[in-house]
C-alpha positions as CSV (number, residue, x, y, z in Angstrom):
1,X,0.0,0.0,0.0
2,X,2.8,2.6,0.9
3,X,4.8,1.6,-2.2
4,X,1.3,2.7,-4.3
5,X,0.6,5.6,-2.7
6,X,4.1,6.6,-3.6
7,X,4.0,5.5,-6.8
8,X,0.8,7.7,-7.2
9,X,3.0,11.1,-5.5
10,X,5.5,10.4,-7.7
11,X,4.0,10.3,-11.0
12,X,1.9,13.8,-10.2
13,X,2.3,16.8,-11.9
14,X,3.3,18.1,-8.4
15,X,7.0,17.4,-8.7
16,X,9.0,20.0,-11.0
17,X,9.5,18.8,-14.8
18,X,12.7,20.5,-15.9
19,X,12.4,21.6,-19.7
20,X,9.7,23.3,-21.8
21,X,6.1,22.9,-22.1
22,X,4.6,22.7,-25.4
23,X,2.7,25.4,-26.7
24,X,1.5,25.6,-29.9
25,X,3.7,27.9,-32.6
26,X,1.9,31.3,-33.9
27,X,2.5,31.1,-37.7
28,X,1.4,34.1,-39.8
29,X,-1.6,33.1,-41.3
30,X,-3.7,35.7,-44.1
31,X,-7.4,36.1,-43.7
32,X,-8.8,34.4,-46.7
33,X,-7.0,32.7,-50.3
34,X,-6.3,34.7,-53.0
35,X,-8.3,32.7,-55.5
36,X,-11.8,32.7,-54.3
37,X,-13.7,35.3,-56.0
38,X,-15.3,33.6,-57.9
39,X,-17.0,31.7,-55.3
40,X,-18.2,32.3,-51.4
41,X,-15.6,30.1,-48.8
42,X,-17.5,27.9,-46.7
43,X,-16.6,25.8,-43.5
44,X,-15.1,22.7,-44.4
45,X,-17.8,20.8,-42.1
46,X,-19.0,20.3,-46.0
47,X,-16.6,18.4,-47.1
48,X,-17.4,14.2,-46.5
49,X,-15.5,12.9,-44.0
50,X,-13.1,10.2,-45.1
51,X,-14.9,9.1,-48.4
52,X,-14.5,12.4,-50.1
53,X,-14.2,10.9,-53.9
54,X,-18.1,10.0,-53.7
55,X,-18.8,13.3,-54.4
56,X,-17.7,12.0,-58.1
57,X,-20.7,9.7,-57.9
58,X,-18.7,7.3,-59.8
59,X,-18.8,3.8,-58.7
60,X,-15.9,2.5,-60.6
61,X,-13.4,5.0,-58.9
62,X,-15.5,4.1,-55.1
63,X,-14.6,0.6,-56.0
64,X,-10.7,1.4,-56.8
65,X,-10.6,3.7,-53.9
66,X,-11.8,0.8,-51.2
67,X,-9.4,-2.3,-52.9
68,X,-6.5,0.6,-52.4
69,X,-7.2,1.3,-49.0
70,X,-7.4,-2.5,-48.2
71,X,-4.4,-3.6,-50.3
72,X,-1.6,-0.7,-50.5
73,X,1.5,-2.2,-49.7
74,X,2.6,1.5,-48.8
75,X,-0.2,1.9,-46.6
76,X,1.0,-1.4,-44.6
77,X,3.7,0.1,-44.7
78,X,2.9,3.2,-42.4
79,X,0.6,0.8,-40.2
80,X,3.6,-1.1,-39.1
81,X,5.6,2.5,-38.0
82,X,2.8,3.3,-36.4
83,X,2.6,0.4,-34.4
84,X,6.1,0.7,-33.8
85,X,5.5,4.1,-32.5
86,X,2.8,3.1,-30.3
87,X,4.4,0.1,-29.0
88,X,7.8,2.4,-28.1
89,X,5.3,4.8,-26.8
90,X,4.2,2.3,-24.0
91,X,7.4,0.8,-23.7
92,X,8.2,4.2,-22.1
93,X,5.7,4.4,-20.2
94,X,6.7,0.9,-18.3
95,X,9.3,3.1,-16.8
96,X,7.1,4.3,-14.1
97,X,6.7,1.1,-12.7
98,X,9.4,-1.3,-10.7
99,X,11.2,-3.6,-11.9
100,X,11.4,-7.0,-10.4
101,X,13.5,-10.3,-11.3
102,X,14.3,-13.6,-10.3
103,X,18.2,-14.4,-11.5
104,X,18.9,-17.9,-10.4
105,X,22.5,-19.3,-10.8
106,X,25.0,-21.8,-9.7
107,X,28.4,-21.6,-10.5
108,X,31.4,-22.6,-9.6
109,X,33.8,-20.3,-7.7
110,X,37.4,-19.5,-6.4
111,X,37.5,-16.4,-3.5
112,X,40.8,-14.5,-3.1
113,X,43.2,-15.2,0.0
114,X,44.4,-12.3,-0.1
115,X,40.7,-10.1,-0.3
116,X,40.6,-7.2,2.5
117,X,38.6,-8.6,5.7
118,X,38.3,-7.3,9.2
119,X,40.2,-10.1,10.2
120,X,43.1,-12.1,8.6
121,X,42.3,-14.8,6.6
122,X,46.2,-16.4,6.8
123,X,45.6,-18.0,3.5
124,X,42.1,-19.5,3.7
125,X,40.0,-19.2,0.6
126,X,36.8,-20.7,-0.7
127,X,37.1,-23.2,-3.6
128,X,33.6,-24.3,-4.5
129,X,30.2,-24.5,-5.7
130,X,27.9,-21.1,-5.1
131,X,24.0,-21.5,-5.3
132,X,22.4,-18.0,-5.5
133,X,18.4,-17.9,-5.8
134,X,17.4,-13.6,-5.7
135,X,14.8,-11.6,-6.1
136,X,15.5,-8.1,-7.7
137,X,14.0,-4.8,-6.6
138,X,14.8,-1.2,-8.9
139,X,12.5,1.8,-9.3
140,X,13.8,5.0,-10.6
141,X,12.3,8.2,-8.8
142,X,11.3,10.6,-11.6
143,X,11.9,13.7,-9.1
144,X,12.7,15.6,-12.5
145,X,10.5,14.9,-15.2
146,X,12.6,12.7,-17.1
147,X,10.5,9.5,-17.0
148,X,7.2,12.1,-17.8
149,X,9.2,14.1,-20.4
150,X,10.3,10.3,-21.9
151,X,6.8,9.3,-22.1
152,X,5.0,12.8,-23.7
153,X,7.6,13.2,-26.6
154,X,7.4,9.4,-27.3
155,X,3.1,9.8,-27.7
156,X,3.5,12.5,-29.7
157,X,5.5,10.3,-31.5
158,X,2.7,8.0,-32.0
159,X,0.1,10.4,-32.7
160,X,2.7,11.8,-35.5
161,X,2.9,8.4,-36.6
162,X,-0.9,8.3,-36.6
163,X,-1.5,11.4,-39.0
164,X,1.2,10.2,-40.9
165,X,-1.2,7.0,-41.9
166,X,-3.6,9.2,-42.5
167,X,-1.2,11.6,-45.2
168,X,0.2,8.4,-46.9
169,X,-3.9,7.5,-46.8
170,X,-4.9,10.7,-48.5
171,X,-1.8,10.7,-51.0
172,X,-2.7,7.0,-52.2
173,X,-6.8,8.2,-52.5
174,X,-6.1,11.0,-54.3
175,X,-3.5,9.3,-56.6
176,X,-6.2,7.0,-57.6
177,X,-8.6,9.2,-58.2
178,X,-6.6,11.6,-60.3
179,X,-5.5,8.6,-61.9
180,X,-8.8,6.9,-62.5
181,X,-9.6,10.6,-64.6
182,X,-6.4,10.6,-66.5
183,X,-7.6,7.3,-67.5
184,X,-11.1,8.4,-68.5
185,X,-9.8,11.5,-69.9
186,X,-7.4,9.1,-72.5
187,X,-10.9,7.0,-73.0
188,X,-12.3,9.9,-74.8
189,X,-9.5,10.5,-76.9
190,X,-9.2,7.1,-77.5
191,X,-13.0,6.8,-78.7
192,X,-12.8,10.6,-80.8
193,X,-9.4,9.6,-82.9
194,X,-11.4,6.1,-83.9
195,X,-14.3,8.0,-84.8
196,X,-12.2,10.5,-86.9
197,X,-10.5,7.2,-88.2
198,X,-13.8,5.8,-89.1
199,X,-14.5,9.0,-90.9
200,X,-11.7,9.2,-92.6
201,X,-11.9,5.6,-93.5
202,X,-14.7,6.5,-95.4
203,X,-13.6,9.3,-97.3
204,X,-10.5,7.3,-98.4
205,X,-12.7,5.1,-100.2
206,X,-15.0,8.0,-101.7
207,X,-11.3,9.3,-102.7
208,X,-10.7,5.8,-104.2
209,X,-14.0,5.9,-106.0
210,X,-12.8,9.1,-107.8
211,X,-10.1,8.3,-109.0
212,X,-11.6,5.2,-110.1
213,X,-14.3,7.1,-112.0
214,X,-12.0,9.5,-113.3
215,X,-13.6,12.7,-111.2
216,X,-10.6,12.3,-108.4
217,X,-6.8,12.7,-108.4
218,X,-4.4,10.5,-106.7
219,X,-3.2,13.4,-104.9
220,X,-6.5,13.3,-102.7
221,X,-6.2,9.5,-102.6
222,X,-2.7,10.0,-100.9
223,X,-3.4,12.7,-98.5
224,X,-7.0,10.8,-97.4
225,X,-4.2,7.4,-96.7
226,X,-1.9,9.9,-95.0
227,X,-4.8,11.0,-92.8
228,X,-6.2,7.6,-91.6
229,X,-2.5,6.2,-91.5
230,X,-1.6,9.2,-89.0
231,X,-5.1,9.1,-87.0
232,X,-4.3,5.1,-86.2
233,X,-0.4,5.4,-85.6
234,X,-2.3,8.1,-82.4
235,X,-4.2,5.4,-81.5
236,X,-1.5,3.5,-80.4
237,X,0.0,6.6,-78.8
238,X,-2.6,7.0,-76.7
239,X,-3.5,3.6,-75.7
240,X,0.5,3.2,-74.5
241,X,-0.8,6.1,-72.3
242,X,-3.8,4.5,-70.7
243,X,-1.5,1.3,-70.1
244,X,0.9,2.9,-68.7
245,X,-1.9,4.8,-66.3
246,X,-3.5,1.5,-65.4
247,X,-0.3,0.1,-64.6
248,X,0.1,2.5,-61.8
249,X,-3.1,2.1,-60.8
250,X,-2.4,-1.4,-60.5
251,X,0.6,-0.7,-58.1
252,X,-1.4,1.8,-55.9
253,X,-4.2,-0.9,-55.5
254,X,-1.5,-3.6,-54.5
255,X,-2.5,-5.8,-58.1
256,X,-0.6,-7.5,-60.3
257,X,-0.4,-5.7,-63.7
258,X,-0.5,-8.2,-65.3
259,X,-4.0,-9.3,-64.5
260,X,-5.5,-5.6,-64.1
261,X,-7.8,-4.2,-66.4
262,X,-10.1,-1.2,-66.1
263,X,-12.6,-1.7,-69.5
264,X,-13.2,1.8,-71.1
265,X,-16.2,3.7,-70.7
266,X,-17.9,6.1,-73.0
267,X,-19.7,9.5,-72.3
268,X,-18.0,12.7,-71.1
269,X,-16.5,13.8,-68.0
270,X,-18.8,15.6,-65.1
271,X,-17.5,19.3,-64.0
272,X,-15.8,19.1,-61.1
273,X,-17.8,19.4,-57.7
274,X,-18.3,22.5,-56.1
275,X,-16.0,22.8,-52.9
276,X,-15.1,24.9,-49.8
277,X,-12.3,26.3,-49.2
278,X,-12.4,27.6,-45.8
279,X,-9.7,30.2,-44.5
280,X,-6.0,29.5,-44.0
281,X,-5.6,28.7,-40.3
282,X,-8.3,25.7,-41.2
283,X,-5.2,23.9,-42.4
284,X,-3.8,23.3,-39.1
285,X,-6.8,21.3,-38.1
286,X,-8.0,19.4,-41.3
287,X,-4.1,18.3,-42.9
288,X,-2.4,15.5,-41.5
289,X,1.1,16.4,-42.4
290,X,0.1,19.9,-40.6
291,X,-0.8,17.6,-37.7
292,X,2.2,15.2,-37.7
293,X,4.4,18.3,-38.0
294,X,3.1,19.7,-34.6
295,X,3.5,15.8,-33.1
296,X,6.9,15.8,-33.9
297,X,7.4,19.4,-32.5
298,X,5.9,18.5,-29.6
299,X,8.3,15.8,-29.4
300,X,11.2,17.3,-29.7
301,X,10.0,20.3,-26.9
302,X,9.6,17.0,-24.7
303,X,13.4,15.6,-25.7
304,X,14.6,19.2,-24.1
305,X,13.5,18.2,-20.5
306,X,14.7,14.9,-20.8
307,X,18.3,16.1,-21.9
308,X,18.1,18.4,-18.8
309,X,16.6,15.7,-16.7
310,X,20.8,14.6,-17.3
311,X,21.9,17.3,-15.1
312,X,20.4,16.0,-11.9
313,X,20.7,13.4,-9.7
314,X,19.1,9.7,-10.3
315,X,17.7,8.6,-7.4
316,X,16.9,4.8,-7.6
317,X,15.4,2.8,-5.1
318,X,16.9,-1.1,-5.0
319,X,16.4,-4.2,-3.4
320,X,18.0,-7.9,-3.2
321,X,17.1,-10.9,-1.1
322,X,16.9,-14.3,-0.9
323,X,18.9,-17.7,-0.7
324,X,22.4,-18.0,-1.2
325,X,24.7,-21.4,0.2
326,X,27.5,-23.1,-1.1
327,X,25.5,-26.4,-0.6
328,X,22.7,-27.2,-2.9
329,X,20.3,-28.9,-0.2
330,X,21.0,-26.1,2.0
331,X,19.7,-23.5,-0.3
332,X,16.6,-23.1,0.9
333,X,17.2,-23.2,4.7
334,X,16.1,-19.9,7.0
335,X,20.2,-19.4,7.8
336,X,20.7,-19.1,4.1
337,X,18.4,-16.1,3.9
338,X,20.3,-13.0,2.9
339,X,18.9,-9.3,1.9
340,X,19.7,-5.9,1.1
341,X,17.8,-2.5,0.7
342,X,17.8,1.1,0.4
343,X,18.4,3.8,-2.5
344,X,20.9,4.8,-5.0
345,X,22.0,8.3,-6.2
346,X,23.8,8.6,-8.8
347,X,25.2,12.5,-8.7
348,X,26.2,13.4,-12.9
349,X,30.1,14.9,-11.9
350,X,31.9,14.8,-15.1
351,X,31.0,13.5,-18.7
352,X,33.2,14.5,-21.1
353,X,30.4,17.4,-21.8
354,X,28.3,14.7,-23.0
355,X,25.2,15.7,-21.0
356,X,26.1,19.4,-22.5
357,X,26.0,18.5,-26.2
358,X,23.1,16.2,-25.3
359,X,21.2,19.0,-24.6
360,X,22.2,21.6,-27.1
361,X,21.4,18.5,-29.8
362,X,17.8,17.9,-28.2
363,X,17.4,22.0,-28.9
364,X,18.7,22.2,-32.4
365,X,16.6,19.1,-33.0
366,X,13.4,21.2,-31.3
367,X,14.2,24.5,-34.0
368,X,14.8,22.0,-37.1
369,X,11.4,20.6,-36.2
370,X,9.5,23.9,-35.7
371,X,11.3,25.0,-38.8
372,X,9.4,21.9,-40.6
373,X,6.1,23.0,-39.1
374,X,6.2,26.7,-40.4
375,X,7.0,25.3,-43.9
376,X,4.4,22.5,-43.3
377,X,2.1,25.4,-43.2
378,X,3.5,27.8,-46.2
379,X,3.3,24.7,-48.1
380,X,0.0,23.9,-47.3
381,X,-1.6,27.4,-48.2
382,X,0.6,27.2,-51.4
383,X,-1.1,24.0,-52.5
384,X,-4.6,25.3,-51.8
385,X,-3.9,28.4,-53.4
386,X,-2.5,26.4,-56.2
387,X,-5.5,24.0,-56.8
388,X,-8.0,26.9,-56.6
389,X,-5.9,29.0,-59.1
390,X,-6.0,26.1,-61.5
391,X,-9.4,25.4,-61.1
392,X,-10.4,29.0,-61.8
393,X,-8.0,29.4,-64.9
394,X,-9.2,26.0,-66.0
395,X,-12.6,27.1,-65.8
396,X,-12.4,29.9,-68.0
397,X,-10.5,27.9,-70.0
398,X,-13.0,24.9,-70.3
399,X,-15.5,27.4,-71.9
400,X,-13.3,29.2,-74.3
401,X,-12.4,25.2,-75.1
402,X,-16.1,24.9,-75.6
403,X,-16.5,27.8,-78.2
404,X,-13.6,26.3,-80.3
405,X,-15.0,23.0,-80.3
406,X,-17.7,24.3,-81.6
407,X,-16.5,26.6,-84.2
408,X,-14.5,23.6,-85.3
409,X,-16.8,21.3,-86.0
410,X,-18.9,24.1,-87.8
411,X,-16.0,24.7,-90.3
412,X,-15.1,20.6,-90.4
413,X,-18.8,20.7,-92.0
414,X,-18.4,23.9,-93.8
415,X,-15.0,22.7,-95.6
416,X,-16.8,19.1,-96.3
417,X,-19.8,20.3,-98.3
418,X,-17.9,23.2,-100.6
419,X,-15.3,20.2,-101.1
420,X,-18.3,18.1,-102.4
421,X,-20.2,21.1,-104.1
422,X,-16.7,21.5,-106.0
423,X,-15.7,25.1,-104.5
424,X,-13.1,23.8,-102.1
425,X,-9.7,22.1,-102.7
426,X,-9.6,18.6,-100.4
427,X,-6.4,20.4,-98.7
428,X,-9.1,22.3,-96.6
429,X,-11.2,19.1,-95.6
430,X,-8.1,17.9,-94.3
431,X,-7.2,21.1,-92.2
432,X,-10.8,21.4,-91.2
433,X,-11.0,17.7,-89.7
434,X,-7.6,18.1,-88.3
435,X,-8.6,21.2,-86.3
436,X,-11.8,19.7,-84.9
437,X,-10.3,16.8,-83.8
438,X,-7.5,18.7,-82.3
439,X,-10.1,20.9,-80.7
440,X,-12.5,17.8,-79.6
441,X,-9.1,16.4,-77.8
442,X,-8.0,19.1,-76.5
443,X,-11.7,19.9,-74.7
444,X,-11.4,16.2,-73.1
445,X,-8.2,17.0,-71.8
446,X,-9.4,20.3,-70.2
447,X,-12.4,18.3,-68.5
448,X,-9.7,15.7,-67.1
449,X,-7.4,18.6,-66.0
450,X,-10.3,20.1,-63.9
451,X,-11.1,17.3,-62.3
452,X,-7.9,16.3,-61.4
453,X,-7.6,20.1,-60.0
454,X,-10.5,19.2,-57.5
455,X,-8.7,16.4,-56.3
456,X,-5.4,18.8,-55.4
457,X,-8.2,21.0,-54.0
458,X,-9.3,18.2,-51.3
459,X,-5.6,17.0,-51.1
460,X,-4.6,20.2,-49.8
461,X,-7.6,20.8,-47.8
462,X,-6.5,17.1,-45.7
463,X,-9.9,15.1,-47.8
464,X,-12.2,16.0,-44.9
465,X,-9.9,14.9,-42.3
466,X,-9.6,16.9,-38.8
467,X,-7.6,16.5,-36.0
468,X,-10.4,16.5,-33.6
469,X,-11.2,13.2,-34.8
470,X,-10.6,10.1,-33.1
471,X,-7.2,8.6,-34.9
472,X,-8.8,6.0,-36.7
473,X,-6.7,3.2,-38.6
474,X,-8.0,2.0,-41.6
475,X,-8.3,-1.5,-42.1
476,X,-6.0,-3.7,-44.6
477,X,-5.5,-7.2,-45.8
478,X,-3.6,-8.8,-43.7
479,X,0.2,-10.3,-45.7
480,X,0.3,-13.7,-44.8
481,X,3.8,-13.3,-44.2
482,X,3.9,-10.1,-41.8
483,X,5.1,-11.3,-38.2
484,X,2.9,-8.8,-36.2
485,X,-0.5,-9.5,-35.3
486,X,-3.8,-7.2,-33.8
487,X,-3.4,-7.2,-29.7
488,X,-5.5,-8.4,-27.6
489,X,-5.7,-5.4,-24.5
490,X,-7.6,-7.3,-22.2
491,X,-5.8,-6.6,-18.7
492,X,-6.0,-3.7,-17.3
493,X,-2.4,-2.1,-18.7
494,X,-3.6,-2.3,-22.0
495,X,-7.2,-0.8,-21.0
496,X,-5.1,2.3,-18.7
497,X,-2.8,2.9,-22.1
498,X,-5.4,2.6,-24.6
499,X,-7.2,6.2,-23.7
500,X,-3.2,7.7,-24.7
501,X,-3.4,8.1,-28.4
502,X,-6.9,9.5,-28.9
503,X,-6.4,13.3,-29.4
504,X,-8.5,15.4,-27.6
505,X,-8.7,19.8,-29.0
């Protein structure tokens, strides 16, 4: 009971921790983005939490993004850190408690005649077997934080470890998705340079027919086989393009490529969703890497105190008893009881300055990771400001796209009937058809380049993701081959520790 209730006093914020507290950083943050005229910013409460691509309402890409979230070998990957992190996490936190042992030995031994006694041995020595059966006692006092400071920076650790899932999550969701539209975008093309092949397919052999009948020259003939030739040598082009774009697909959704296939679809691509934007600060709540940044900082503010923890005595408390004979069956006799208590203090006189440079290391550590947090930031208001300038500019774009399209399909139609009425040359059929189809391409590309701009949009705005949240680890396929299996926290350790890595505003 006493050594509880002193266990309880000791671990109390009531005894001084040497080093800093954590506090978050100011960072200079402007009131709103740059590129939001041309919509209203609204709370990010908007956003879907976790799922964000099913506001594509696309149920090939939701079935892509849930077979990457359960098969990413990169993913596993960050899984296993952070149970690495969390299990040194709790590893530290063992500290508080005593450490008890059992070392049982029997050896054989030889004592010096000559070892300093009160009395004089005259050349009597002990040549023998020694049978020692001990109990262990140690428990370090943490009179100075270092234990505490040990056990904060090391579950910031985790929770760094945590949002770092959750970043490597986001990167692999919206690699997909922007994927996935690249891959549609390619479909179109794909489906308009056939089309134009079909077409010009058919004027090859109206060319044929005229020359044939004697009302054609083979000039047209040649530029009409020129023109299909060129159309299908594209095809290829841009079908080696939507392999190579399934093939990384197939490596973000842990597949083989050489059994993944994504059949092509037809129709056009939707306009992007409509999405909030917020205000700056909001990145320091809804981004992970903004998140894991702080962790570490917070980390390395917690590494100070235990570097000046160094500077002061250790104050152990330690224990040893139990049987020790010569004679085996004697061991366990009452006379071969032996015991010995009481603390250690270990006072720090001279290092080598090691303590010293311990300490300024722990600080340059703390400024290199505070640096890191302040560009965390610049370079999350960069992205955002980034994606919504694109999307703007790409908007604007889209519909001068539009106009051209258009147009250039109007004079594709133009050029084909004064070719037929006689009034045009086929050189301007050709130009024409080449223009539209340029123009037709060009307007699929623009769609795909906007959506993919709405997915850098909810990458830099963290996908929905806040860090009021409970940390939340997304489930995987387990590798038949991986060594580490789910705990089971059934005693009451594992319940006390369990509450330590969900974050609280």
């Amino acid at each position: 009971m006493i050594i509880r209730l002193l266990f309880l006093f000791l671990t109390t914020s009531v005894i001084a921790q040497v080093g800093p507290n954590y506090a978050r950083p100011e960072v200079e943050s402007p009131a709103k983005f740059k590129n939001v005229t041309w919509r209203a910013a609204t709370p990010s409460s908007h956003l879907p939490k976790g799922e964000w691509w099913k506001i594509y309402h696309d149920s090939k890409l939701n079935e892509l993004e849930s077979r990457a979230t359960s098969n990413n070998q990169e993913l596993k990957a960050a899984i296993a850190r952070f149970d690495q992190a969390r299990a040194t996490a709790r590893l530290s936190r063992a500290e508080f408690f005593p450490t008890i042992s059992l070392p049982l030995s029997a050896e054989r031994q030889g004592t010096s005649a000559q070892m300093p006694t009160p009395f004089p041995l005259n050349g009597i020595r002990y040549d023998g077997p020694a049978y020692n059966a001990l109990m262990d006692f140690g428990w370090e006092l943490d009179l100075w934080g270092k234990i505490r400071r040990g056990v904060e920076a090391d579950k910031a650790n985790a929770n760094a470890a945590a949002d770092a899932i959750h970043n490597v999550l986001l990167g692999i969701q919206a690699d997909v998705a922007s994927n996935y539209f690249k891959l549609r975008a390619l479909d179109i093309e794909i489906r308009l340079v056939k089309e134009a092949v079909a077409l010009r397919g058919e004027a090859l052999q109206i060319a044929k027919a005229r020359v044939l009948a004697g009302a054609g020259s083979e000039l047209e003939q040649a530029q009409s086989e020129t023109e299909v030739a060129t159309a299908e040598a594209e095809i290829s082009s841009l079908q080696a393009q939507r392999d190579q774009i399934e093939n990384v697909l197939s490596t973000l959704l842990g597949s083989s490529a050489a059994s993944f296939h994504i059949e092509a679809r037809s129709g056009s691509l939707s306009n992007p969703p409509n999405l909030p934007s917020g205000v700056p600060s909001d990145l320091l709540e809804r981004r992970p890497d903004m998140s894991q940044a702080e962790r570490q900082l917070a980390a390395a503010t917690a590494r100070i105190g235990v570097a000046k923890a160094q500077f002061f005595p250790s104050i152990k408390l330690i224990g040893r008893g139990g049987f020790q004979s010569g004679d085996i069956d004697l061991l366990l006799r009452p006379d071969s009881l032996m015991w010995g208590a009481g603390p250690s203090v270990s006072i720090p006189l001279f290092a080598g300055g090691k303590n010293r440079f311990n300490l300024q290391k722990s600080k340059a550590q703390h400024d290199e990771a505070l640096a890191m947090y302040r560009q965390a930031f610049l370079g999350a208001v960069a992205d955002v400001e980034t994606s919504l300038s694109s999307l703007r500019h790409l908007s604007i774009q889209s519909a001068a796209q539009q106009r051209a399209r258009e147009s250039s399909e109007r004079a594709a139609s133009l050029a084909k009937t004064r070719y037929e009425s006689g009034t045009s040359p086929y050189l301007d059929v050709i130009e024409a058809n080449r223009t539209a189809l340029i123009t037709q391409r060009a307007t699929a590309q623009i769609a795909g380049q906007r959506l993919n701009a709405s997915i850098s949009l909810i990458k830099a705005l963290g996908g929905g993701w806040e860090q009021g949240q409970v940390i939340h680890i997304p489930p995987v396929t387990k590798d038949p081959a991986a060594r580490s299996q789910p705990e089971i926290e059934s005693n009451s350790f594992m319940t006390q520790v369990k509450g330590l890595f969900i974050r609280k505003k």
